[in-house]
ZADO-1210 file (C-alpha; in nm, 4 decimals, padded with zeros to 6 digits):
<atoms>
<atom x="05.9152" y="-04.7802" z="00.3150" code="UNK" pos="1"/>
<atom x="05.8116" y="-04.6545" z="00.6354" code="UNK" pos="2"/>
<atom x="05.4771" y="-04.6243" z="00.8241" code="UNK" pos="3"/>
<atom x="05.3192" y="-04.3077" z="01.0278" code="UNK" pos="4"/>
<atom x="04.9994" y="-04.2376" z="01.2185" code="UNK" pos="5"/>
<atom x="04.8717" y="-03.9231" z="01.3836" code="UNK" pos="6"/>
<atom x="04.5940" y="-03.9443" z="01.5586" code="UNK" pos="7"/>
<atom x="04.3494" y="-03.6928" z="01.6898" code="UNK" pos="8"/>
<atom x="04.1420" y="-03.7513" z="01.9317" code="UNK" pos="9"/>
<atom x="03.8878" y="-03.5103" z="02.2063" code="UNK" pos="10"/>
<atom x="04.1907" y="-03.5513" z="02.4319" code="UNK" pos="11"/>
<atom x="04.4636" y="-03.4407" z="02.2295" code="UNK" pos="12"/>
<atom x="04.7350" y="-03.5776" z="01.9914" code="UNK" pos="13"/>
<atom x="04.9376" y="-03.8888" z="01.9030" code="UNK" pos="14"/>
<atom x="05.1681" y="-03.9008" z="01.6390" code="UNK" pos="15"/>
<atom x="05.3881" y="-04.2387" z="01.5471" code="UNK" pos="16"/>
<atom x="05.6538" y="-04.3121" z="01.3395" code="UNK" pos="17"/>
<atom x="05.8333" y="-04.6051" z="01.2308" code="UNK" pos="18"/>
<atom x="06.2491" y="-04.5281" z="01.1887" code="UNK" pos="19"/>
<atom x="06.3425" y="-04.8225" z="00.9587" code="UNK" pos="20"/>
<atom x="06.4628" y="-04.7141" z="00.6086" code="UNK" pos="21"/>
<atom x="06.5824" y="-04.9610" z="00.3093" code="UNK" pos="22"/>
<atom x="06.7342" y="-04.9635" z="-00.0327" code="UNK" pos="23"/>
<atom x="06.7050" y="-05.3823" z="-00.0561" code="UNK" pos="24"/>
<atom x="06.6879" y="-05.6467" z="00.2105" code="UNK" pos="25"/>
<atom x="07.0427" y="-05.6070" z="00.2316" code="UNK" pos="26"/>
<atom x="07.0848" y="-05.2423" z="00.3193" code="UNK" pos="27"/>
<atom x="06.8529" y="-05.1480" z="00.5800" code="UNK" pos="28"/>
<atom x="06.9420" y="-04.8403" z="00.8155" code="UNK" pos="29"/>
<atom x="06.7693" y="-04.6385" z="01.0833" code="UNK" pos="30"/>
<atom x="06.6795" y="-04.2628" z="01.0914" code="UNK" pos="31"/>
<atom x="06.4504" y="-04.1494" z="01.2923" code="UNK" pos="32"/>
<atom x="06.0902" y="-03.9708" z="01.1032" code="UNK" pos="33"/>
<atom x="05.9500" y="-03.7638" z="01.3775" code="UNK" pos="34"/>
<atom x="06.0490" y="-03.4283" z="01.4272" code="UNK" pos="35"/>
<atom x="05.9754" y="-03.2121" z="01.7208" code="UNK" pos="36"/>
<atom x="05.9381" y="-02.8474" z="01.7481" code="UNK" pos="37"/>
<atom x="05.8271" y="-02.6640" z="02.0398" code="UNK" pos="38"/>
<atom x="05.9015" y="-02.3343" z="02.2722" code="UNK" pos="39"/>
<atom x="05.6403" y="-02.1868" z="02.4816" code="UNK" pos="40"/>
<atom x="05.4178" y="-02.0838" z="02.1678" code="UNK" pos="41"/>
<atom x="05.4166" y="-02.3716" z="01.9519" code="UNK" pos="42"/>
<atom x="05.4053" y="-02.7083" z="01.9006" code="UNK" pos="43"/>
<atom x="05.4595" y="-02.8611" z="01.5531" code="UNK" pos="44"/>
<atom x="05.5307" y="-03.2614" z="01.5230" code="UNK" pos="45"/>
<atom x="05.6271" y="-03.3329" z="01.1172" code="UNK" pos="46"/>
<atom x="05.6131" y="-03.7238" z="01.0261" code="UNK" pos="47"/>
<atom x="05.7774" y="-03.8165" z="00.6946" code="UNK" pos="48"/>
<atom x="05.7588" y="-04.1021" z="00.4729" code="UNK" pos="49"/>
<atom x="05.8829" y="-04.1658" z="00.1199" code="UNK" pos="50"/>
<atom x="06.2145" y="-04.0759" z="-00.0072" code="UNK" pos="51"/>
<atom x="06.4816" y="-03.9955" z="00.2265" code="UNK" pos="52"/>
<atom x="06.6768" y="-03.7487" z="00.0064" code="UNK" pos="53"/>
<atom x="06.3421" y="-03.5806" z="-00.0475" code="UNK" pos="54"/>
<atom x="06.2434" y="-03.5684" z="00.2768" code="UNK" pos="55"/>
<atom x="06.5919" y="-03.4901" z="00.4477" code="UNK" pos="56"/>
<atom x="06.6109" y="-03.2183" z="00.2334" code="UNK" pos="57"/>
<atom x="06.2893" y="-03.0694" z="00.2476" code="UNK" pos="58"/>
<atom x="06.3358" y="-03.0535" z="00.6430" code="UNK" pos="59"/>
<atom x="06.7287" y="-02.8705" z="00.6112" code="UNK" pos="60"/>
<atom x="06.5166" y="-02.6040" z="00.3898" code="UNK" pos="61"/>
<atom x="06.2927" y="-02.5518" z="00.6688" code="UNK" pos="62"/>
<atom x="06.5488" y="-02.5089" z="00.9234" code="UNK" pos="63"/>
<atom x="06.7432" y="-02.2819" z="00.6935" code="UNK" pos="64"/>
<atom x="06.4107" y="-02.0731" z="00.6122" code="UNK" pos="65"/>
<atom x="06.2318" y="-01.9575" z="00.3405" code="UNK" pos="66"/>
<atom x="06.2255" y="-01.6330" z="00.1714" code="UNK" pos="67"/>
<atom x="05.9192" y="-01.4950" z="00.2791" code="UNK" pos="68"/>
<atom x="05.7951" y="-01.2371" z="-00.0423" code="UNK" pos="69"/>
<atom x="05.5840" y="-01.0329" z="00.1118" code="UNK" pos="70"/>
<atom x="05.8001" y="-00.9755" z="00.4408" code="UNK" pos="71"/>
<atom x="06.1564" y="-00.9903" z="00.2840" code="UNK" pos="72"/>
<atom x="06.2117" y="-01.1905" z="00.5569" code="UNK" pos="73"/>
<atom x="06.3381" y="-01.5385" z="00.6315" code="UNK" pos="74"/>
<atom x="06.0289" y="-01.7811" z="00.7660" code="UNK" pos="75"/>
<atom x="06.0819" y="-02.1136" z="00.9706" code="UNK" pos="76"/>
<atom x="05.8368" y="-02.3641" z="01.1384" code="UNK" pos="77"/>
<atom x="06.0073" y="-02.1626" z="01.4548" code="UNK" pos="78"/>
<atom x="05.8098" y="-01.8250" z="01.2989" code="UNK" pos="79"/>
<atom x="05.5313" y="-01.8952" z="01.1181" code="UNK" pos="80"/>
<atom x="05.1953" y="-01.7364" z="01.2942" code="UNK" pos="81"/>
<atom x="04.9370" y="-02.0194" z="01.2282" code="UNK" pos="82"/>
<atom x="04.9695" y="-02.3786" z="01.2064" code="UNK" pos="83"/>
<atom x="04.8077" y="-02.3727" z="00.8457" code="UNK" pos="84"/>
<atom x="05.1005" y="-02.1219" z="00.7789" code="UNK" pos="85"/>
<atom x="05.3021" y="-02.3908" z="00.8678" code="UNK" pos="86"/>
<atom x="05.1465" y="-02.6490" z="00.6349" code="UNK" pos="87"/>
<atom x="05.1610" y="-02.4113" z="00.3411" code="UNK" pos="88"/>
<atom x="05.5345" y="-02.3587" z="00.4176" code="UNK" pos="89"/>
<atom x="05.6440" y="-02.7213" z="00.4126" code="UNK" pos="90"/>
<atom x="05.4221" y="-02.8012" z="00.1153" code="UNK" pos="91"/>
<atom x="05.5338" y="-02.5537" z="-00.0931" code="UNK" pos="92"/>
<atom x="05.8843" y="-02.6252" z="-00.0250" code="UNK" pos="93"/>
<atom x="05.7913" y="-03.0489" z="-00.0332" code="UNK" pos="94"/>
<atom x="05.7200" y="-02.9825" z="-00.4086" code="UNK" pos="95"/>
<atom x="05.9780" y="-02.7662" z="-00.5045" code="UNK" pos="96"/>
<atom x="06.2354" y="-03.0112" z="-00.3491" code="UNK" pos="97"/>
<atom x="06.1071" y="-03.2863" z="-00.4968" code="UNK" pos="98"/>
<atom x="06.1006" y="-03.1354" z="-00.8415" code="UNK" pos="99"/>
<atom x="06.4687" y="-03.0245" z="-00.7979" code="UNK" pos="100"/>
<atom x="06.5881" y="-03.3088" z="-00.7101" code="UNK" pos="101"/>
<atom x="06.3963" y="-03.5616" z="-00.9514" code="UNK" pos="102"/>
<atom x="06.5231" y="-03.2779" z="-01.2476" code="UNK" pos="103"/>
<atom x="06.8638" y="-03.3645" z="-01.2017" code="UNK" pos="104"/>
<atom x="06.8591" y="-03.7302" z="-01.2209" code="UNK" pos="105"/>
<atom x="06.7708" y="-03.9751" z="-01.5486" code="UNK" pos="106"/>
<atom x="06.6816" y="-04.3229" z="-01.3740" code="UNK" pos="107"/>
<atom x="06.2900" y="-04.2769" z="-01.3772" code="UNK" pos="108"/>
<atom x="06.2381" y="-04.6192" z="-01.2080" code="UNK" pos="109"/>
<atom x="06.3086" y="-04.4309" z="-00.8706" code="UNK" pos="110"/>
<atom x="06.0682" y="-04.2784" z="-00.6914" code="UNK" pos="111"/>
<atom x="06.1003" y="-03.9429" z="-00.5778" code="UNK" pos="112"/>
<atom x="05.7561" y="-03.9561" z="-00.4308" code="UNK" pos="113"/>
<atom x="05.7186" y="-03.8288" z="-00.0461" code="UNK" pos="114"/>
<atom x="05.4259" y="-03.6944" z="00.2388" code="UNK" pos="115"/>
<atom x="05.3868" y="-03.5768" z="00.5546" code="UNK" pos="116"/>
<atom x="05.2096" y="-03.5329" z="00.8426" code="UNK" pos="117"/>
<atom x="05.2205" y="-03.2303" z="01.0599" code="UNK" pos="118"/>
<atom x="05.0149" y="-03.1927" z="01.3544" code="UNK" pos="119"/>
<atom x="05.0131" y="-02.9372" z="01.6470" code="UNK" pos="120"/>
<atom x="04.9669" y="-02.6022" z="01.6973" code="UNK" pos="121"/>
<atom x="05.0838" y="-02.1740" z="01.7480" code="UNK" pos="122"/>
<atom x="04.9693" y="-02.0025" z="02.0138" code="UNK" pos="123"/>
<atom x="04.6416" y="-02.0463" z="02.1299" code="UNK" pos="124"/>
<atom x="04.5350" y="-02.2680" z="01.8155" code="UNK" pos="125"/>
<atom x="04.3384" y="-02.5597" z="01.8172" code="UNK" pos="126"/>
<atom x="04.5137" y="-02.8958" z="01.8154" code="UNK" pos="127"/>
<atom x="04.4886" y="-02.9922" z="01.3788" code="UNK" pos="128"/>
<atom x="04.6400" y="-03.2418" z="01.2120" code="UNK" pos="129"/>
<atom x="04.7342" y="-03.2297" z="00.8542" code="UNK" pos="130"/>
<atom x="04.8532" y="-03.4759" z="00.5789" code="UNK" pos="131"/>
<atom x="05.0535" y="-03.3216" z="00.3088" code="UNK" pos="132"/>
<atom x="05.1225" y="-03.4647" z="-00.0209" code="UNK" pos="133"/>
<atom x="05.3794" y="-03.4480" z="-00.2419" code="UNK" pos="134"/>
<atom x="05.2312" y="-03.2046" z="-00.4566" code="UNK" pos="135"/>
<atom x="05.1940" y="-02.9777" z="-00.2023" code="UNK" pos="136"/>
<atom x="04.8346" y="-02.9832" z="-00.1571" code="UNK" pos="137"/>
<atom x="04.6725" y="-03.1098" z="00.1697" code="UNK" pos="138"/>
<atom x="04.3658" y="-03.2283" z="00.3685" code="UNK" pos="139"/>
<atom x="04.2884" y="-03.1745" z="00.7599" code="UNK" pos="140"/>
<atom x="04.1825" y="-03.4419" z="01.0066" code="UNK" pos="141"/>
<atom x="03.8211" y="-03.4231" z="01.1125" code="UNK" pos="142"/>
<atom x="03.6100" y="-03.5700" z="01.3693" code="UNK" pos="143"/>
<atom x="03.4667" y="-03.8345" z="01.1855" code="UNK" pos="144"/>
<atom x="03.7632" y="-04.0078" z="01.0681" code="UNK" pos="145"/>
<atom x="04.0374" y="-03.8921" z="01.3531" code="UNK" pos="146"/>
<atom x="04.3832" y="-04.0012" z="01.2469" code="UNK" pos="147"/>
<atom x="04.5301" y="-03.9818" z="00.8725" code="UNK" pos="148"/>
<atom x="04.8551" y="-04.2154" z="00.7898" code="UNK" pos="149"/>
<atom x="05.1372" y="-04.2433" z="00.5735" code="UNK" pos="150"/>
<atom x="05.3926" y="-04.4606" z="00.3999" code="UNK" pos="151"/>
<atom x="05.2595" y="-04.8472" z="00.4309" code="UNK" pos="152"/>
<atom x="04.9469" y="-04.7889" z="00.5973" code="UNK" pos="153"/>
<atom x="04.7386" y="-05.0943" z="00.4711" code="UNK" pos="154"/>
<atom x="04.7770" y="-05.3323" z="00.7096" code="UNK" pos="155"/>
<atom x="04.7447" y="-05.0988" z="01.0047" code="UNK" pos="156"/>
<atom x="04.4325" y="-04.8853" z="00.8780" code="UNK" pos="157"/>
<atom x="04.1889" y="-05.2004" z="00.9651" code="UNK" pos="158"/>
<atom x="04.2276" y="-05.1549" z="01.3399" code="UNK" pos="159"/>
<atom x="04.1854" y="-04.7516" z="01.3211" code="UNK" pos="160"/>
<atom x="03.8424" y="-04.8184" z="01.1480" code="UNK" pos="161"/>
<atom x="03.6995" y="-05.0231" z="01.3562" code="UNK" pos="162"/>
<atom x="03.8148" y="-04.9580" z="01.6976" code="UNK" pos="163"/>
<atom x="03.9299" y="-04.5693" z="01.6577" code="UNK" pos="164"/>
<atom x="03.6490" y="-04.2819" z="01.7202" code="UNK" pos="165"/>
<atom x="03.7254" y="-03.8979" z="01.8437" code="UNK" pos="166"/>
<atom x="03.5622" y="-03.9707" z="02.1689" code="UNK" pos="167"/>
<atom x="03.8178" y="-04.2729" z="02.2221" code="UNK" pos="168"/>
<atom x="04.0335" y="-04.2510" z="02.5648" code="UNK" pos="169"/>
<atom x="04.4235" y="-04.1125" z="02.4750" code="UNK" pos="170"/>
<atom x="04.5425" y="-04.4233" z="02.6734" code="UNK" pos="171"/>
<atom x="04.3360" y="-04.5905" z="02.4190" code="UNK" pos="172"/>
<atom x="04.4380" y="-04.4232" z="02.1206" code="UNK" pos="173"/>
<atom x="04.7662" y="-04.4738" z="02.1557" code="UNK" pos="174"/>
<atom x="04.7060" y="-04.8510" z="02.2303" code="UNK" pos="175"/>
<atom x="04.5216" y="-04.8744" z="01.9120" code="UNK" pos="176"/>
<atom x="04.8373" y="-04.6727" z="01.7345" code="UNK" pos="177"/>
<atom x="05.0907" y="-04.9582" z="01.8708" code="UNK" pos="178"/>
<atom x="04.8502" y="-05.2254" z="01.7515" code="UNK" pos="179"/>
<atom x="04.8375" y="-05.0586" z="01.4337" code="UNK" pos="180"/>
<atom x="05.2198" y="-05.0619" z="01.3890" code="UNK" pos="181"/>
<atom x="05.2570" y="-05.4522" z="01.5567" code="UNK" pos="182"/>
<atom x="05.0086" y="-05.5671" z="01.2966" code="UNK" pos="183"/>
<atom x="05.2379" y="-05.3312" z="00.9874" code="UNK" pos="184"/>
<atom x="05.5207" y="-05.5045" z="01.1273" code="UNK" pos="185"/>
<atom x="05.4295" y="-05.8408" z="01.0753" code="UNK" pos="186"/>
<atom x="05.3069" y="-05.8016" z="00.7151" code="UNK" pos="187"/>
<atom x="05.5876" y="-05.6308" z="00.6119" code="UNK" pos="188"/>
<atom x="05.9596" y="-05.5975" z="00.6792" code="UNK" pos="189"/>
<atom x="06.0065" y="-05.2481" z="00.4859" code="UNK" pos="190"/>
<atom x="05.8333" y="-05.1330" z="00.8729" code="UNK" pos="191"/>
<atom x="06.0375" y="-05.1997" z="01.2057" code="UNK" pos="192"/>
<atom x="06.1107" y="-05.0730" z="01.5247" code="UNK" pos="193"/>
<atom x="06.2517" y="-04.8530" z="01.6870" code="UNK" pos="194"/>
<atom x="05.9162" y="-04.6570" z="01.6833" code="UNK" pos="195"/>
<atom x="05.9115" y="-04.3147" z="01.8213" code="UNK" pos="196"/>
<atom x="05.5707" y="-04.1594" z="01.9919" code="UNK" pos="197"/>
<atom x="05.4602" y="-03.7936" z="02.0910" code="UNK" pos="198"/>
<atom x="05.1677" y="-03.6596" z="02.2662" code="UNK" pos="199"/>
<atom x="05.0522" y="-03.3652" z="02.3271" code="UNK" pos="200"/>
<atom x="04.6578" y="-03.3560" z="02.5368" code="UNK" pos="201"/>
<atom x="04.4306" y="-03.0694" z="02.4874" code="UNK" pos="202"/>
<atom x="04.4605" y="-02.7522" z="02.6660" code="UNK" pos="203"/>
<atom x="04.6620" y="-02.4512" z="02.7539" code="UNK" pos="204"/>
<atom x="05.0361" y="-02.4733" z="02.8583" code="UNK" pos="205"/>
<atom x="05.0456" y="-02.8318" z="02.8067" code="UNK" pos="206"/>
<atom x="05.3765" y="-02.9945" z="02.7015" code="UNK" pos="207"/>
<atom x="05.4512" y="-03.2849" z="02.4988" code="UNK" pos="208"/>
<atom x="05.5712" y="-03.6376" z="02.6145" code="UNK" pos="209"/>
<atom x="05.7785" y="-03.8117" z="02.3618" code="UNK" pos="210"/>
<atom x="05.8802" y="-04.2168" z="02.3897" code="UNK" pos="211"/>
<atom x="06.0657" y="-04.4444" z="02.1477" code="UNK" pos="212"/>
<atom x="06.0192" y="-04.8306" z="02.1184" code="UNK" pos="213"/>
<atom x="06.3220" y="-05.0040" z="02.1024" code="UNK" pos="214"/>
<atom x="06.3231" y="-05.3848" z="02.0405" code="UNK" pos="215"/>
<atom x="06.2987" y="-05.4786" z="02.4151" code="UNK" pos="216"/>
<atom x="06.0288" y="-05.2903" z="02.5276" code="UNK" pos="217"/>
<atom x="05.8890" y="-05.4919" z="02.7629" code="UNK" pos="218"/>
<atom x="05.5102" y="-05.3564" z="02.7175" code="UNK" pos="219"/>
<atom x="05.5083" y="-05.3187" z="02.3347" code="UNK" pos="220"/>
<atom x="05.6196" y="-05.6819" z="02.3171" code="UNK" pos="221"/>
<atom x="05.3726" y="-05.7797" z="02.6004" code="UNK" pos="222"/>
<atom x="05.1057" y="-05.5895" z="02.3545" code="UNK" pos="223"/>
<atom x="05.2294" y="-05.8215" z="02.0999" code="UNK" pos="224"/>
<atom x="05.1600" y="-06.1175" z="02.2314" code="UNK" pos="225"/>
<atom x="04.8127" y="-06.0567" z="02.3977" code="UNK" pos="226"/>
<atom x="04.7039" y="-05.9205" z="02.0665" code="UNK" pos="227"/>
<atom x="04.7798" y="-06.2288" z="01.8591" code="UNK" pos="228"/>
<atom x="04.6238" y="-06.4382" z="02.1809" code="UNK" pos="229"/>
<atom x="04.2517" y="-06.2410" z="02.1705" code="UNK" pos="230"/>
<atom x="04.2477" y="-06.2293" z="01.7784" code="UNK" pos="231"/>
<atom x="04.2694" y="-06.6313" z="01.7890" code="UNK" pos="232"/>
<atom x="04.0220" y="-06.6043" z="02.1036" code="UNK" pos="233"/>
<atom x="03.7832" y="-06.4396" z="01.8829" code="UNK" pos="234"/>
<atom x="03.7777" y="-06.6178" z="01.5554" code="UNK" pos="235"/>
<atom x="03.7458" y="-06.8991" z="01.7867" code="UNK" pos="236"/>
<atom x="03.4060" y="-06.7934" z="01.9688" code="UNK" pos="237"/>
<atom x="03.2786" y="-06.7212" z="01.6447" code="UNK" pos="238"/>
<atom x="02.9783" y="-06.9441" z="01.5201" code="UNK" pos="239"/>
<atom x="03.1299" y="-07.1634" z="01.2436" code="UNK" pos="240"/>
<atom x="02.9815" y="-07.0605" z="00.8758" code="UNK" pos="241"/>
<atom x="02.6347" y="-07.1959" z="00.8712" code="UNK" pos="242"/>
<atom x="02.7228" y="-07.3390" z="00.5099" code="UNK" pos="243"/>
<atom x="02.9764" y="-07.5273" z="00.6103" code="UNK" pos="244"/>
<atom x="02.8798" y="-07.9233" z="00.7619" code="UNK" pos="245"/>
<atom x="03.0483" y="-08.0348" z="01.0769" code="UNK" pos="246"/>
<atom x="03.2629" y="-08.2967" z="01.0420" code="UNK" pos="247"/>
<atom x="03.0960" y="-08.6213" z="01.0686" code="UNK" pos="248"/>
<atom x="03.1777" y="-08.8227" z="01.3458" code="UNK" pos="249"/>
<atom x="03.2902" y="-09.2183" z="01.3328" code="UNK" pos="250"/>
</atoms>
């Protein structure tokens, strides 16, 4: 299991990724789920969650290229003229892989199932953001509900609703996104660091800033911490339940 975020906000875009991967609690490895591409016309970040073979595979088709029929030509995320170009690229070939791959095996108790996020854009685009599912299919992020996740996104999706909003700062955002994976993290083990971060703010000529989280970061851990302290701050200065009595004194 993994966990993702992109988040898209007035300022621009923040895309998160967890990199721990895990066939049983006794064979856990680390790849990493982000993927970058970017020249001086395009930006395109692609998120993955689900299962590796799927996903892994998917991405090598993508690099290879695709057999463009009206063209003749071979397309990549490095050619394609639109960022919605793009997301019809990898979910056609998301599907297609998955089907391949789940047709040649018999053990129907795994799951083949995978998603994505791709965010960014060609040319002079707009910033979008864009969650793909494994069918292929996919929905855009909009203003009134500005990120979209993937993989184990439960536990994190509480803070994004109440504290996220397309007007909030990037600083902020990408706060909120580290929150969001420090409170993932401590519900579940399938979701661990290292996590890796890219943003990209709004505007022409802009380039992206990538990060990655490793287990000593000193501010992520600081984050940590001071989260856990003003969550137990705030239950506290809450009035107690009007139905429940005080406890009589002696």
């Amino acid at each position: 299991m993994t966990y993702c975020i992109g988040m898209l906000v007035d300022s621009g875009l923040v895309m998160m990724a967890d990199t721990r991967t895990n066939a049983g609690v006794d064979n856990v490895s680390c790849y990493r789920k982000l993927h970058i591409y970017e020249n001086e016309n395009r930006f395109l970040s692609i998120a993955s969650a689900g299962n590796l073979s799927v996903t892994q595979a998917t991405l090598s088709k993508l690099d290879e290229g695709i057999l463009n029929e009206e063209s003749g030509e071979l397309e990549t995320l490095w050619t394609v003229t639109s960022i919605f170009r793009a997301v019809e690229l990898v979910g056609k070939v998301l599907r297609e892989t998955q089907s391949e791959i789940k047709s040649g095996l018999e053990a129907e108790e795994i799951s083949f199932g995978a998603t994505m996020l791709l965010g960014g854009r060609v040319g002079n685009e707009q910033l979008r953001l864009y969650l793909i599912y494994e069918i292929g299919n996919a929905i855009r992020c909009g203003i009134d509900t500005p990120f979209l996740q993937i993989g184990e996104l439960k536990y994190g999706k509480p803070i994004l609703d109440r504290a996220l909003s397309f007007d909030t700062p990037f600083n902020e955002a990408v706060k909120l996104g580290l929150i969001s994976f420090d409170s993932t993290m401590r519900s579940n083990l399938a979701v661990g660091l290292p996590i890796d971060i890219v943003t990209l703010r709004r505007g022409e000529n802009t380039k992206s800033s990538q990060y990655r989280i490793e287990r000593d970061d000193a501010y992520f851990n600081q984050l940590s911490i001071a989260w856990s302290q003003k969550l137990k701050e705030a239950q506290a200065s809450i009035p107690r339940p009007p139905f429940i009595e005080p406890p009589k004194s002696n």
